[in-house]
N, C-alpha and C positions, 0 to 999 in steps of 0.2 A: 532580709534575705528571702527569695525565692521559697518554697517548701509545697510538701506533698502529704496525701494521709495516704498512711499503712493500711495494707489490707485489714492489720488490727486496730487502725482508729488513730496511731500515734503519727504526730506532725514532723516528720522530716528537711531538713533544711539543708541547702546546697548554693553553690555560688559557681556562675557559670564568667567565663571572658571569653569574649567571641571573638573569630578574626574567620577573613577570607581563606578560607585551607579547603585543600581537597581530604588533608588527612585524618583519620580518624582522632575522636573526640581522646582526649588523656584524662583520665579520672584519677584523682588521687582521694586513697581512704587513710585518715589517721590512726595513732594509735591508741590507748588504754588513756582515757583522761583528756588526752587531748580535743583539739577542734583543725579542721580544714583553715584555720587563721595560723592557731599555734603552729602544726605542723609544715604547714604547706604556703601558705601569703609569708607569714612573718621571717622568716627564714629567707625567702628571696626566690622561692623554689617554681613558683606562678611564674614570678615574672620572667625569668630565665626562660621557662618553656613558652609563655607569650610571645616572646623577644625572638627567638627561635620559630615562631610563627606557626605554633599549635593552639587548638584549640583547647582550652584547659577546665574543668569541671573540679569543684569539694564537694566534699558530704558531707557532713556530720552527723555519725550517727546517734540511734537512737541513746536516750540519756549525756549528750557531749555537745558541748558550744551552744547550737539556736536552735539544735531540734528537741523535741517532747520528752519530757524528764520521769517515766512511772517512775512508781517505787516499788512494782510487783515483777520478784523476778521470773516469773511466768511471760513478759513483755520484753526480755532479752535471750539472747543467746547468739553465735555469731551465725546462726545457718539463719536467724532473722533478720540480721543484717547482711546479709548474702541476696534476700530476696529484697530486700530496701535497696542495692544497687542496681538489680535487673528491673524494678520498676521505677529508681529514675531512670534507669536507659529508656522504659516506653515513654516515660514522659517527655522525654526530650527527644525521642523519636528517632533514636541513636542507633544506625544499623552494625556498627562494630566499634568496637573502643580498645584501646591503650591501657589498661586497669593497672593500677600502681599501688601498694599498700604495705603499710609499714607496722610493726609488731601487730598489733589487733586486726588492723587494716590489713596486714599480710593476710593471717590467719581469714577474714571475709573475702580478699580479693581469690584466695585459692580455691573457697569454697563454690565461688563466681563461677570463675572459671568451670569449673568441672561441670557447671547444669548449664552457665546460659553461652549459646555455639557466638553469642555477640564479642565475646571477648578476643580480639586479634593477638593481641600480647599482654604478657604478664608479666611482673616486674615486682619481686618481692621484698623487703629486707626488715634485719631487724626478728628475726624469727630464725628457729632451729631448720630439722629434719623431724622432729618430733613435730610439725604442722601435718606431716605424713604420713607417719609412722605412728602416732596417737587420733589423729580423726583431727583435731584440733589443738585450742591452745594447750600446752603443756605446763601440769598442775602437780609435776613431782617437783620441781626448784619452788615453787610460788602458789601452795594449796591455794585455792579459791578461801575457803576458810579463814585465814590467817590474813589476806587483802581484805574482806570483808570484815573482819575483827577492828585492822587499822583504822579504816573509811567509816568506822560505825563509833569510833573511842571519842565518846565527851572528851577526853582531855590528850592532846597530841603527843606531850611527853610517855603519856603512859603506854606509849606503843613504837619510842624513838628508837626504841633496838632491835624491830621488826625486819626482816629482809625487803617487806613491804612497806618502808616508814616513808620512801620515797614522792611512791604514787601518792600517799598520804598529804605531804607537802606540796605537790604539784598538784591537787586539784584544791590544797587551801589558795595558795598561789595564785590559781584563776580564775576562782572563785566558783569551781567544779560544784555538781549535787552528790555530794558524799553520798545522801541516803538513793537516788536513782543509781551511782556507781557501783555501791555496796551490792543493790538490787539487782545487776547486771553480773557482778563477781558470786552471787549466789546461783545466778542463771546456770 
């Protein structure tokens, strides 16, 4: 996969399908654990919108799929993954886009939106009103704390009755960096 360095040094990775279009570039951002495969290829979700004759872009961000994994969570947070989409846009030299983004991915895509004037349309789900009404993700259902206890448990059972024992599973699943994750749910 393609990939870029962060203003802070961290490798970012994206996957682009080109086609003949006049119309602006469609970015899709995943969500919490996920990758641009998981979310967005494997699902069939690309190819629809290739088919449909867009031109389609994934991210993955920081600590997810193929990009750069820290373990400081000084190295996440989602207004820095907010600034990882406005500079793949310069990289790819993208004068307006379609931005798409789904639970965590909402939460960056909206963040997007509001700084870089590149974003034509926005397209969110999988997220509240609290993306709005709180600045960001919403930590009264799902403390950061309590995600970051799951992701961080030596032993999986001892955390199966967590409201977070999910994500837990889904980054055993595929094969996610608990400890990058965990460092991101502390950001």
């Amino acid at each position: 996969m393609p990939c870029f360095r962060a203003a802070d040094g961290v490798e970012i990775s994206y996957r682009c399908w080109e086609q003949d279009s006049a119309l602006p570039l469609v970015l899709l951002h995943h969500g919490f654990v996920a990758s641009g495969r998981t979310n967005w290829e494997a699902p069939g979700i690309v190819r629809k919108l290739t088919e449909a004759g867009r031109r389609v872009a994934t991210i993955d961000a920081r600590g997810h799929g193929s990009s750069g994994k820290p373990h400081d969570p000084a190295s996440y947070g989602e207004d820095r993954m907010a600034e990882d989409v406005s500079t793949l846009l310069d990289v790819l030299d993208e004068p307006a886009v379609d931005l798409v983004g789904y639970s965590m991915g909402a939460v960056v895509a909206v963040l997007t939106a509001v700084r870089d004037r590149r974003v034509r349309r926005l397209v969110v789900a999988g997220v509240g009103a609290s993306v709005v009404e709180l600045g960001g993700v919403d930590t009264r259902v799902l403390p950061a704390g309590a995600l970051r206890r799951v992701l961080e448990a030596d032993d999986p059972a001892s955390v199966a009755d967590s409201p977070a024992a999910s994500f837990r599973a889904f980054a055993d699943a595929i094969g996610g960096d608990r400890v990058a994750l965990a460092a991101h749910a502390a950001a």
